[in-house]
VEXPATI-27620 format. One record per residue (C-alpha): x, y, z; residue in three letters. Coordinates in steps of 0.25 Angstrom, whole numbers, padded with zeros to 4 digits, always signed. Example, Ala and Ser with C-alpha at 12.3 -4.5 7.8 and 13.67 -1.06 7.14 Angstrom:
% residues 2
+0049  -0018  +0031  ALA
+0055  -0004  +0029  SER
END
This chain:
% residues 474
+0493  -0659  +1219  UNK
+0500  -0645  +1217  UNK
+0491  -0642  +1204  UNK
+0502  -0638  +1193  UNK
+0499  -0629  +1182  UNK
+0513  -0634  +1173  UNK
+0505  -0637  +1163  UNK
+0503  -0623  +1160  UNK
+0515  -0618  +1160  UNK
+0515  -0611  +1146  UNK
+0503  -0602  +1152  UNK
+0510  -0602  +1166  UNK
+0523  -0595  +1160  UNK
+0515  -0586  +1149  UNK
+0508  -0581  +1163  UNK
+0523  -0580  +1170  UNK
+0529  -0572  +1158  UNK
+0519  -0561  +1159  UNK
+0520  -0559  +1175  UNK
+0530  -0546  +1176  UNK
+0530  -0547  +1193  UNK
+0535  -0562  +1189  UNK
+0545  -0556  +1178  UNK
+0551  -0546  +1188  UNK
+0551  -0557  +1198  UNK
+0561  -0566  +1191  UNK
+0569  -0557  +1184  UNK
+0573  -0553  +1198  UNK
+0576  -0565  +1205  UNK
+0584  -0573  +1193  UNK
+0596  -0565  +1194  UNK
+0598  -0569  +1210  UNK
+0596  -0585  +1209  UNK
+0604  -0586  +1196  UNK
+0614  -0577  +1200  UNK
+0617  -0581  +1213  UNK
+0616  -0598  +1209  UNK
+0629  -0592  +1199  UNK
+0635  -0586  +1211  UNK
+0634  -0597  +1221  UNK
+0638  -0607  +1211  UNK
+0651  -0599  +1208  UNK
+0655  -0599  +1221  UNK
+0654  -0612  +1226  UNK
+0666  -0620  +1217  UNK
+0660  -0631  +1220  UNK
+0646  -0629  +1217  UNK
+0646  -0638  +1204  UNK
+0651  -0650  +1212  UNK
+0640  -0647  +1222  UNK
+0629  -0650  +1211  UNK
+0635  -0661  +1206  UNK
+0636  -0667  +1221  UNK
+0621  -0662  +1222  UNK
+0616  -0668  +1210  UNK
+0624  -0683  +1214  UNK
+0618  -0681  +1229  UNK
+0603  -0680  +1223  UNK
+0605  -0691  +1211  UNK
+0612  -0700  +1222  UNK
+0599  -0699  +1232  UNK
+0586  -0699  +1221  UNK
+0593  -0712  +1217  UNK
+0593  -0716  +1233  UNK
+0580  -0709  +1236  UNK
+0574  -0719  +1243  UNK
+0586  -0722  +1253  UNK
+0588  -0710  +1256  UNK
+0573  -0705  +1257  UNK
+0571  -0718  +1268  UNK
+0585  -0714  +1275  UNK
+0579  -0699  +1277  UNK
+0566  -0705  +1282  UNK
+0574  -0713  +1292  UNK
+0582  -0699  +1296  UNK
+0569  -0691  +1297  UNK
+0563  -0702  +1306  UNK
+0574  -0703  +1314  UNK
+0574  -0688  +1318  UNK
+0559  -0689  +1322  UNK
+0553  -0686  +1308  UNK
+0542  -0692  +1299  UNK
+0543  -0693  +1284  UNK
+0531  -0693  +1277  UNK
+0532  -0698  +1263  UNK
+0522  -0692  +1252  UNK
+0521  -0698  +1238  UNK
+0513  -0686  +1234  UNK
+0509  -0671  +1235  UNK
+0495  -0675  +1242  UNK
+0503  -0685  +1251  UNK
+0513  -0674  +1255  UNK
+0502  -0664  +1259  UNK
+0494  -0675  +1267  UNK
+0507  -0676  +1276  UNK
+0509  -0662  +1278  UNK
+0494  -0661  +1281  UNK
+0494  -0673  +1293  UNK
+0506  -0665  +1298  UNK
+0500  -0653  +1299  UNK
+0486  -0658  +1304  UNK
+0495  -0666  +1315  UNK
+0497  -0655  +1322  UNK
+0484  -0646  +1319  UNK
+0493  -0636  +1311  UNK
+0487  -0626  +1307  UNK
+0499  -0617  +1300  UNK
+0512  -0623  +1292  UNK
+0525  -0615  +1289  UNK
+0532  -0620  +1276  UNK
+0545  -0616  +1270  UNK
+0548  -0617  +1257  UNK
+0545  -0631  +1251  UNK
+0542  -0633  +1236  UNK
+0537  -0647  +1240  UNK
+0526  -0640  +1248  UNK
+0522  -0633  +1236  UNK
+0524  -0646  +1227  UNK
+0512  -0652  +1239  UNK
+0504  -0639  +1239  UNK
+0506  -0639  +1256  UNK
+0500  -0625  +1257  UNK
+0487  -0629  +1251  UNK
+0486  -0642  +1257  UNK
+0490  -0634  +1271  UNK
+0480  -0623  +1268  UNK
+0468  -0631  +1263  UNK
+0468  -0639  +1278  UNK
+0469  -0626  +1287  UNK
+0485  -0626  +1288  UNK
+0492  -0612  +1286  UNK
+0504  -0613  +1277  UNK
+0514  -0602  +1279  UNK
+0525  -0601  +1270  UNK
+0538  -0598  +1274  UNK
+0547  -0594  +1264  UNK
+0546  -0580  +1260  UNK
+0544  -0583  +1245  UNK
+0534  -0594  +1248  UNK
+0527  -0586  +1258  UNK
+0526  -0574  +1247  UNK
+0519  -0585  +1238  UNK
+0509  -0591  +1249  UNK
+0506  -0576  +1251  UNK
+0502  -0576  +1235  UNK
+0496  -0590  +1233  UNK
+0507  -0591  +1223  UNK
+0516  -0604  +1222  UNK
+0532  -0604  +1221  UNK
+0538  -0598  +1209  UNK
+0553  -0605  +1211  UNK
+0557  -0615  +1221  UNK
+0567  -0606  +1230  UNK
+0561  -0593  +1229  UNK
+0545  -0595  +1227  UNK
+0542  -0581  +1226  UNK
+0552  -0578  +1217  UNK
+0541  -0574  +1206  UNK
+0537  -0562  +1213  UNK
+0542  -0546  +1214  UNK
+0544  -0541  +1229  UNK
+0532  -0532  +1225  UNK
+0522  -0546  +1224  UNK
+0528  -0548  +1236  UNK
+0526  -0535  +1242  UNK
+0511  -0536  +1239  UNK
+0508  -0551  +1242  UNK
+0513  -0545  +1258  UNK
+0504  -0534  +1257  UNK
+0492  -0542  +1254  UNK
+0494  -0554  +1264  UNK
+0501  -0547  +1277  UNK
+0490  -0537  +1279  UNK
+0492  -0536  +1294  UNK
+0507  -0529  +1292  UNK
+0506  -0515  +1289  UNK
+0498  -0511  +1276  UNK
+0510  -0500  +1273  UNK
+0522  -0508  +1275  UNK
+0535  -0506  +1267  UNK
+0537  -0520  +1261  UNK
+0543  -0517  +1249  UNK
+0557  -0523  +1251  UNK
+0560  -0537  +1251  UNK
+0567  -0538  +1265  UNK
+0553  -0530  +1269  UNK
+0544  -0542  +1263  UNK
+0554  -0552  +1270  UNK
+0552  -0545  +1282  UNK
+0537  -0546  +1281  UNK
+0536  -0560  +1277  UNK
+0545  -0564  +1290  UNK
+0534  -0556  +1300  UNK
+0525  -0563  +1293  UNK
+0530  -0578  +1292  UNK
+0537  -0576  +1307  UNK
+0526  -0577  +1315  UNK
+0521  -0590  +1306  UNK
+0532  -0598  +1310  UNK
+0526  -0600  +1324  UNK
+0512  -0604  +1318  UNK
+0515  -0614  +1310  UNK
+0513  -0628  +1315  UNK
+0522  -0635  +1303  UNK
+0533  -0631  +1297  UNK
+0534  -0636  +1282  UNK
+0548  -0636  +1274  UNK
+0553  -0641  +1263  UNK
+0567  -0649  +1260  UNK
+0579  -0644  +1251  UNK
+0585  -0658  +1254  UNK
+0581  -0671  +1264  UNK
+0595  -0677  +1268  UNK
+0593  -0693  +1271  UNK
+0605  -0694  +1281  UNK
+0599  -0685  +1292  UNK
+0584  -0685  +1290  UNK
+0586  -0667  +1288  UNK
+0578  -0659  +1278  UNK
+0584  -0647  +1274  UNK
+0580  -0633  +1269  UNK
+0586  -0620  +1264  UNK
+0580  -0607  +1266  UNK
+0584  -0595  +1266  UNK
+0573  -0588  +1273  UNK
+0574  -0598  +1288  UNK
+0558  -0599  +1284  UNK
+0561  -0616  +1284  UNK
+0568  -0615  +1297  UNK
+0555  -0609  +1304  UNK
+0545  -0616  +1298  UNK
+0552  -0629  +1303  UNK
+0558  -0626  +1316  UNK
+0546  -0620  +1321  UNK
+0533  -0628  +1317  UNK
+0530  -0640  +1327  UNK
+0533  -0650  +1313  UNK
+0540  -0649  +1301  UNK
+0535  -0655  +1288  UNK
+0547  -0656  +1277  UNK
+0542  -0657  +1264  UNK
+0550  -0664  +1254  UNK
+0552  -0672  +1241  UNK
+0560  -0686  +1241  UNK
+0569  -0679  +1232  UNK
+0576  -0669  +1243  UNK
+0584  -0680  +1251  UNK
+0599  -0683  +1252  UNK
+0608  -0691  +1257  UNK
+0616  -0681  +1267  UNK
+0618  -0669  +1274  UNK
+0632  -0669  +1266  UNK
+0624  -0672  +1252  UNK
+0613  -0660  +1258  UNK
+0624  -0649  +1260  UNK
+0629  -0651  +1245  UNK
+0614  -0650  +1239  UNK
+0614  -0637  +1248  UNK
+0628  -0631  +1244  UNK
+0619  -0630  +1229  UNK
+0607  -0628  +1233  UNK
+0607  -0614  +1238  UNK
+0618  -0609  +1225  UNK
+0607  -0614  +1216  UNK
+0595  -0608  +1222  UNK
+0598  -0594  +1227  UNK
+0614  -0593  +1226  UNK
+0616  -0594  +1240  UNK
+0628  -0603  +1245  UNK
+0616  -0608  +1256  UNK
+0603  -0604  +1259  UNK
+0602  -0596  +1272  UNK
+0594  -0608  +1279  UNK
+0598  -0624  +1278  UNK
+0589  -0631  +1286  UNK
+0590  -0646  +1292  UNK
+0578  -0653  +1297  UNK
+0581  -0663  +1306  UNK
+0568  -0670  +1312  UNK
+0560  -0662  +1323  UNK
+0564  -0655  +1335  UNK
+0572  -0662  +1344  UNK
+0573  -0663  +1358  UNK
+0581  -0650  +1362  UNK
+0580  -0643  +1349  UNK
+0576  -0629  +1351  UNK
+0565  -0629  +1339  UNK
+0561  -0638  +1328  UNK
+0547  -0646  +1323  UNK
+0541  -0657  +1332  UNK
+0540  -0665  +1321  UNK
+0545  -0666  +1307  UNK
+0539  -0672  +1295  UNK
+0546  -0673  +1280  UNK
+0537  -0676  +1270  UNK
+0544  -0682  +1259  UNK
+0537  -0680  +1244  UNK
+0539  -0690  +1231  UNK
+0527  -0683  +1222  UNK
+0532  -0689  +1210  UNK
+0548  -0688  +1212  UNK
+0550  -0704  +1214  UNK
+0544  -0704  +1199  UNK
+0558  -0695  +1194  UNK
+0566  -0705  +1201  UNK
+0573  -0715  +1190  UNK
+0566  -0705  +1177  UNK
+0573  -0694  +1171  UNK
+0569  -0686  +1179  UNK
+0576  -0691  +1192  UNK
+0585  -0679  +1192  UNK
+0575  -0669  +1196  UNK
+0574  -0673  +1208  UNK
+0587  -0669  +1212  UNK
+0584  -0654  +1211  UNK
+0585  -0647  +1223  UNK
+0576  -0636  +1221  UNK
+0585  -0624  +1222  UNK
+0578  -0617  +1210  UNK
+0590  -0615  +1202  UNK
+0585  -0620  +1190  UNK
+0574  -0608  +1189  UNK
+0582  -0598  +1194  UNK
+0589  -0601  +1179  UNK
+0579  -0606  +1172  UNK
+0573  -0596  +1160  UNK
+0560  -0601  +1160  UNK
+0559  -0600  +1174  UNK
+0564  -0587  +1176  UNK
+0554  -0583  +1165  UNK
+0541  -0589  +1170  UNK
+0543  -0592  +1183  UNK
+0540  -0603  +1192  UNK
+0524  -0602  +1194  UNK
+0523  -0606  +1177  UNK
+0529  -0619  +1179  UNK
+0515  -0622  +1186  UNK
+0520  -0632  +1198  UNK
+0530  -0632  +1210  UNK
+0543  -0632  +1202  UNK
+0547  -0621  +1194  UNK
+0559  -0621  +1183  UNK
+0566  -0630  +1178  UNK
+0566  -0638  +1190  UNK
+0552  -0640  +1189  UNK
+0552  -0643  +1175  UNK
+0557  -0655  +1177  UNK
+0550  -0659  +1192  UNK
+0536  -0654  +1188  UNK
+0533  -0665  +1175  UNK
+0541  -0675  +1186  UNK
+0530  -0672  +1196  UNK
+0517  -0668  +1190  UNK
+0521  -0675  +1175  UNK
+0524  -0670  +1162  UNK
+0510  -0670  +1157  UNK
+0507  -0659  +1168  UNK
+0521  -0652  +1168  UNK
+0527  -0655  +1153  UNK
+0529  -0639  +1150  UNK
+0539  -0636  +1161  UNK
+0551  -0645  +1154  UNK
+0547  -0635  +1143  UNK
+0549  -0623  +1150  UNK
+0564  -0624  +1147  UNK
+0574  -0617  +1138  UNK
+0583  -0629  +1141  UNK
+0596  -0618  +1143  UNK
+0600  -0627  +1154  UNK
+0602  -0618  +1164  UNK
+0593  -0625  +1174  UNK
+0601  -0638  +1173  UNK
+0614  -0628  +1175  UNK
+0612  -0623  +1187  UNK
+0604  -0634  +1196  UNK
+0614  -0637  +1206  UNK
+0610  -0653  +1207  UNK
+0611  -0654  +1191  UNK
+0598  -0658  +1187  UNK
+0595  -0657  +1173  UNK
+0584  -0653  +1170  UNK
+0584  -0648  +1156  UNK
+0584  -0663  +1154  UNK
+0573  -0666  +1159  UNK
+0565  -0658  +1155  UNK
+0567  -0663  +1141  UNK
+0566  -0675  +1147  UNK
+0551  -0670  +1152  UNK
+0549  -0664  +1139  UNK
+0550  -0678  +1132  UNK
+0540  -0683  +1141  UNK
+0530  -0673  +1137  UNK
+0533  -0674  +1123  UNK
+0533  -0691  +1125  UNK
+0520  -0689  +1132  UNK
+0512  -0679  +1119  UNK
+0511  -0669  +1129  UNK
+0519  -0658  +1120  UNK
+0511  -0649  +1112  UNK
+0509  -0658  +1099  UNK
+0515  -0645  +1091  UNK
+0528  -0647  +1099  UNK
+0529  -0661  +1096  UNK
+0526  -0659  +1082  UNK
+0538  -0650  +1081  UNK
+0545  -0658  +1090  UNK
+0543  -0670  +1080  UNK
+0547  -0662  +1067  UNK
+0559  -0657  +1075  UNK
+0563  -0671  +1077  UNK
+0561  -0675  +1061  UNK
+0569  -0663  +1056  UNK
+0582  -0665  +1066  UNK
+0583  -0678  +1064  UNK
+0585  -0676  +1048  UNK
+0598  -0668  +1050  UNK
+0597  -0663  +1035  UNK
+0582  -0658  +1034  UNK
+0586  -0651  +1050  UNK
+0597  -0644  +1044  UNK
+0590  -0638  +1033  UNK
+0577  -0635  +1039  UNK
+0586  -0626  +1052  UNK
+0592  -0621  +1040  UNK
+0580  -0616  +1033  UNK
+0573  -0613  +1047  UNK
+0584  -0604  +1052  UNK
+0587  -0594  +1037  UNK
+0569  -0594  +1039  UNK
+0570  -0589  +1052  UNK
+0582  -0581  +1051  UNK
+0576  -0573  +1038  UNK
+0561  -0572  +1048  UNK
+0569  -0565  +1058  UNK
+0579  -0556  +1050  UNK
+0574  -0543  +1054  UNK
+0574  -0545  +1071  UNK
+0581  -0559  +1074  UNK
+0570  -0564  +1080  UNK
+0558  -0571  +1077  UNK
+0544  -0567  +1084  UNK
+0536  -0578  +1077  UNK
+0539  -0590  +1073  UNK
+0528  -0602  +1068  UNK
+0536  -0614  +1073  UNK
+0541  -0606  +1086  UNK
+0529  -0601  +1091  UNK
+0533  -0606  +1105  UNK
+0544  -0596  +1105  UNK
+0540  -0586  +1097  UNK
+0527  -0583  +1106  UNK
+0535  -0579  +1117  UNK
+0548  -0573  +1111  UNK
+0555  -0570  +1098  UNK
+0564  -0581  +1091  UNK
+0576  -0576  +1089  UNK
+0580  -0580  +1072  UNK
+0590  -0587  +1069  UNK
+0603  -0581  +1061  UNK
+0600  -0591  +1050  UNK
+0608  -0601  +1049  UNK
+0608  -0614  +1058  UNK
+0620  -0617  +1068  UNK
+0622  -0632  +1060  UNK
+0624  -0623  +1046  UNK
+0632  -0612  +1052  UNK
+0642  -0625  +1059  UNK
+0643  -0632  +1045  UNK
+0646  -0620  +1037  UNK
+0659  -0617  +1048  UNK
+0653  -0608  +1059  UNK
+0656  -0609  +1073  UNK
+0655  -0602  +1085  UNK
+0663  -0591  +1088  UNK
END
């Protein structure tokens, strides 16, 4: 299984914060994702209606998933494909291994799939003599790196164009040592020599799956790059890589997920490629796979099915949540330690691999809401993440300090008197300890704020006593 590192994330982000390539990184790229979701949104009137319809569309088909699941298989079949079903990670990687070895491949093209990552397809590919190339420029930049994706949309999205610059340098050592490649279109231009002549080498193409629609037996993609066309037009089979959760019921209900899905992400009305897979070639088709395979992954999600956590699986994974998330955008994706980053995975990682494994994600939250705000199928995950933080508190896996805190909080608000006059006293001794700069850089019962930033100090009087002597907000 992908092995995880969630555990740590306290040393993951402390290790993130000090990283200034890592810094400069995102402080660039926040300002296009967030600005241009607020754009797109603003111009479609509509677009709060879309994600209502979204969020009904995905509720409506987890609670149907198996009918629809069996109507897509029947589709699939029905075009001259296979389904292979695959309870787990390991089973996942088997199919996609017998595919390969079916047809003595001996190089595989991939677009960008987060459910490869989730199965660790490269290293299974790699440890039996099969050459993964990855297609996507972001995911080929990584490959290049051994490093894993930072976000869901844009992997590389963690690195300056100077890392960049460099990685080329290092592995394309037949081009010309003195090349000009500073600028990004002269990077893009490398990577597609580079990548061109792989397309026509690869036995298998693998992709992933934005949405499965039941009513056609079609898996669907968006790119923006044509990488996913190529890798699976041209390979003699196409593999599809997807989780159960990814179908719907229509092309109708497909094309309104899609009128969201490319606003969130990237602020882009559509994506520059939406791709339909229909089966393989077909008799006077001018291109196309001789065969084509989905693989269709459970590993663990029919265990959120009827829990509180159900609603996760309606995510879409257009990355908005990070792209607003604080924490995120402090940290990074590789400190959350697994396949899913943000907020998002927050809530999916503890689903997946357990709380006992992933229980400090769901504490990597300020709880300002934003994430919740801005998912265009409505999840909310604030929720539950309290709702996984309750579980780890339930299960003694909280430090005991918290918990003892947690407990004494609990006695005092519940004695309305003895809460009001220990704010009272709490807030005139933290406002007199922090007179001179109006903030506070050490505090004995804070320590886990206070050890990363300054406190700001209370005025010194609490909201409740300033409402009960006859203030209100001006």
């Amino acid at each position: 299984m992908n092995v995880s590192t969630s555990r740590n994330f306290k040393a993951n982000a402390a290790e993130q914060l000090a990283n200034k390539d890592l810094r400069a990184a995102l402080t660039k790229s926040k300002g296009h994702f967030t600005d241009g979701r607020t754009t797109a949104a603003a111009n479609l009137p509509e677009f709060e209606d879309l994600r209502d319809q979204s969020r009904d569309i995905k509720d409506h088909t987890i609670e149907h998933l198996d009918f629809y699941l069996e109507a897509y298989e029947a589709k699939v079949v029905e075009n001259g494909g296979v389904v292979h079903w695959a309870r787990t990670a390991e089973d996942a990687r088997q199919i996609v291994l017998d595919i390969c070895r079916s047809v003595d491949a001996k190089a595989v093209n991939k677009g960008k799939s987060m459910i490869g990552e989730e199965c660790e397809i490269n290293e299974m590919l790699e440890a039996n003599g099969i050459r993964p190339v990855e297609t996507d420029l972001g995911e080929y930049i990584i490959q290049l790196r051994g490093e894993k994706p930072s976000h869901i949309i844009a992997p590389a999205v963690h690195l300056t164009k100077a890392q960049v610059e460099d990685s080329f340098r290092e592995n394309h050592t037949e081009l010309d040592p003195n090349r000009v490649i500073e600028e990004p279109s002269a990077l893009l231009d490398e990577a597609r020599t580079i990548l061109r002549k792989k397309y026509f080498e690869a036995e298998v193409g693998i992709t992933g799956a934005n949405l499965l629609i039941a009513e056609t037996g079609s898996s669907i993609i968006v790119t923006n790059e044509g990488n996913g066309d190529l890798s699976q037009l041209i390979p003699k089979v196409h593999i599809v890589l997807a989780s159960l959760e990814k179908i719907v019921p229509t092309l109708e209900d497909a094309a309104t997920i899609l009128r969201v899905l490319a606003r969130s992400a990237t602020g882009q009305e559509f994506s520059s490629y939406t791709t339909l897979s229909t089966g393989p070639k077909r008799e006077g088709d001018p291109d196309g796979p001789e065969q084509y395979h989905v693989i269709l992954l459970d590993n663990g999600r029919t265990n959120m099915i009827g829990t509180e956590f159900q609603e996760m699986l309606r995510c879409i994974r257009c990355g908005a949540c990070m792209n607003h998330c604080p924490v995120y955008q402090s940290v990074g994706g590789h400190a959350y330690g697994w396949v899913y980053p943000g907020p998002m995975g927050s809530v999916l990682t503890p689903g997946l691999l357990g709380v006992d494994e992933a229980g400090h994600l769901p504490n990597a939250s300020t709880f300002c809401g934003r994430c919740e705000e801005v998912c265009p199928v409505r999840i909310p995950l604030p929720k539950m993440m309290r709702n996984w933080r309750e579980q780890e508190f339930e299960k003694h896996l909280s430090p005991g300090a918290a918990r003892v805190g947690l407990g004494l909080w609990a006695f005092v608000t519940k004695r309305p008197k003895l809460y009001q006059m220990a704010t009272n006293l709490q807030m005139r001794m933290l406002a007199r300890a922090g007179r001179t700069k109006g903030r506070l850089s050490s505090l004995p019962l804070a320590k886990g704020w206070t050890k990363y930033r300054e406190l700001p100090a209370p005025e010194g009087r609490t909201f409740q006593s300033r409402w009960k002597s006859g203030e209100r907000p001006q």
